[in-house]
C-alpha positions as CSV (number, residue, x, y, z in Angstrom):
1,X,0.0,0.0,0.0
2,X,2.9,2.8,1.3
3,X,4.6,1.7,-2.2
4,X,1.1,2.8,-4.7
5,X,0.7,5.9,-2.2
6,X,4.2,6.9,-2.6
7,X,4.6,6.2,-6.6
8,X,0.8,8.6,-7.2
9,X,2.7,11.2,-5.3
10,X,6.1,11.4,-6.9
11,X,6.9,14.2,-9.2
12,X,7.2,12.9,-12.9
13,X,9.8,14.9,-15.1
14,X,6.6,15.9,-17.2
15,X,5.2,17.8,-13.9
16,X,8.1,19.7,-12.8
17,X,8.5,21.2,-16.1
18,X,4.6,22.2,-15.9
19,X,5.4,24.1,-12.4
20,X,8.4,25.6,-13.9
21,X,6.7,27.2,-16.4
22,X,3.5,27.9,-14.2
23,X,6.2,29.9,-11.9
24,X,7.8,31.8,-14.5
25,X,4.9,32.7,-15.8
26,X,3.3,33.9,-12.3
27,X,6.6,36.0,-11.9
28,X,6.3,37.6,-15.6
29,X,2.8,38.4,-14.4
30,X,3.9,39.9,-11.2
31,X,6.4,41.8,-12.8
32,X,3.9,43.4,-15.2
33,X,1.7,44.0,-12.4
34,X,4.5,46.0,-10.5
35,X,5.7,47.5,-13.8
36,X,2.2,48.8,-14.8
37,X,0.1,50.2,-11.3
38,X,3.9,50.4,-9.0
39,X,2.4,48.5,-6.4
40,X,3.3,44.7,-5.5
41,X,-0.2,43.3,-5.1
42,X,-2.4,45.7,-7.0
43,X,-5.6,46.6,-5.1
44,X,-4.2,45.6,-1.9
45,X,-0.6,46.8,-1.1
C-alpha cells in the first residue's frame, strides 16, 4: 500500500517542467503588475 501511495505522489519529469513554467509565468505576471500600477499586489498593497 505505502509503495502505490508513494509512486501517485512522486513528481514525474513531465510535472516539474509544468510548475516551472506555471512559476515563471506567475513571476512575468507579477512583474507586469509591478511594472504597470507600482504596487506589488495591485488593489491591496
Amino acid at each position: 500500500m505505502f509503495i502505490h501511495i508513494y509512486s501517485i505522489l512522486v513528481m514525474t519529469p513531465e510535472a516539474e517542467k509544468f510548475n516551472g513554467w506555471a512559476a515563471m509565468l506567475g513571476f512575468v505576471a507579477a512583474f507586469g503588475a509591478y511594472a504597470t500600477t507600482g504596487q506589488i499586489i495591485p488593489g491591496i498593497f
